[in-house]
N, C-alpha and C positions, 0 to 999 in steps of 0.2 A: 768378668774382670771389671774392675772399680776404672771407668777410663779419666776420671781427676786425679788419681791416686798412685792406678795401675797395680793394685793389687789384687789377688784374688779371694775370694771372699773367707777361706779356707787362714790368708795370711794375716788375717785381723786377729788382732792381741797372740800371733806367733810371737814365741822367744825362742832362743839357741837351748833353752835351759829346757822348754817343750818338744823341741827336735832331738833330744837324747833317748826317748823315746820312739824305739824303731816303726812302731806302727804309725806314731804319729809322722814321722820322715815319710815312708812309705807313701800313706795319706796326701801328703804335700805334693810329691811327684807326681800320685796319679792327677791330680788335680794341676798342674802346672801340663803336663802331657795332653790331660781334655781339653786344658786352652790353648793348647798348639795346632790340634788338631789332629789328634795321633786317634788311629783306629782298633777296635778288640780289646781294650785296657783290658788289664785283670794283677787284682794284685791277692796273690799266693803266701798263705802263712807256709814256711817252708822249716820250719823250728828244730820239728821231729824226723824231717828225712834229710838232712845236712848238718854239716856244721860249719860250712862255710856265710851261711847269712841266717836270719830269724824270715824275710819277706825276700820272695821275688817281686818286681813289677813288671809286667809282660806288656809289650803293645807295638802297634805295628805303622810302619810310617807308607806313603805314596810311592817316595821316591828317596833316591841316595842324598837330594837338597833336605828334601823334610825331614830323614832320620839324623842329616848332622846337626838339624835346626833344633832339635828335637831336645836333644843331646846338649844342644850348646844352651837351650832353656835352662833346661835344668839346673848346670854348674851356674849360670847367670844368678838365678830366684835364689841358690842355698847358699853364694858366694857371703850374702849381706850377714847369715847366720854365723859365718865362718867354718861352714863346710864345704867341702871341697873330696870330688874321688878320689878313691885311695891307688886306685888304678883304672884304665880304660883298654876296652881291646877292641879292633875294628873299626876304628873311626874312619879311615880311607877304602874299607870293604864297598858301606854302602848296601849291606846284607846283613849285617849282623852288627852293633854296635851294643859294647857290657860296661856301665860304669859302676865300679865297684865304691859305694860308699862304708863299706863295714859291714854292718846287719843287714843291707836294702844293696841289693842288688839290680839294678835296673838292663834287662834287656830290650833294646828298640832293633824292630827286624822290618826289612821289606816281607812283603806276601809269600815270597819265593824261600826266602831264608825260615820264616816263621813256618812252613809248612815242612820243611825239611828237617829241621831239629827237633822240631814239635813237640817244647817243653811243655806243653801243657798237657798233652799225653803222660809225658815222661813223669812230671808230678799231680798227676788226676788223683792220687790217692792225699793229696795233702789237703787244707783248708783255704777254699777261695773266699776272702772277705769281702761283705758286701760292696762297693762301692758307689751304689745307684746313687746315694746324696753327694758325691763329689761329681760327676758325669753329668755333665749339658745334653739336652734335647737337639738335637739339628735337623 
């Protein structure tokens, strides 16, 4: 993150008009997620086995503070593009948090919730895109 700026590098010459593209939303998320500090990202092209979204993002928070921090990143960074969830489930869980923006569906789970729904079992057979260029070293 740009700390004069506060941007992330991913948000340079971002438009709303480039966020209509789900991959590119997707992308954004995971990269706003990396610099929260969320753990296991993975973002899932989920096209051909649903029709509720084109991308899952998967990733895993510390604690029930980091998953709502997590969460409240996210609607903060896409608020400026004038996006905004179309739904949320879980936000007072603390184990499971779903915000539903359309196509990009984002799940943030504690360890415990992540290991028991264990979407990524459940979509092993769909297309994990790379993301090593948007993920920080730590």
């Amino acid at each position: 993150m740009d700390n004069e700026t506060g941007k992330l590098p991913i948000e340079y010459n971002m438009t709303a008009e480039k966020l209509e593209n789900p991959e590119t939303l997707a992308k954004l998320i995971v990269s706003v997620l990396d610099a929260k500090k969320a753990r296991d990202i993975k973002l899932l092209h989920v096209e051909d086995r649903t029709i509720i979204a084109d991308y899952f993002v998967i990733a895993t928070g510390s604690s029930r503070t980091q998953i709502r921090a997590l969460a409240d990143e996210i609607e903060f960074r896409l608020e400026p593009y004038g996006i905004a969830p179309h739904h949320i489930e879980g936000a007072d869980t603390g184990v499971w948090v779903l915000e539903d923006f359309g196509p990009v569906i984002v799940h943030l789970f504690n360890s415990e919730g992540r290991e028991f729904y264990n979407l990524d079992k459940l979509y092993q057979d769909t297309t994990e895109r790379d993301i090593s260029e948007l993920i920080t070293e730590d």
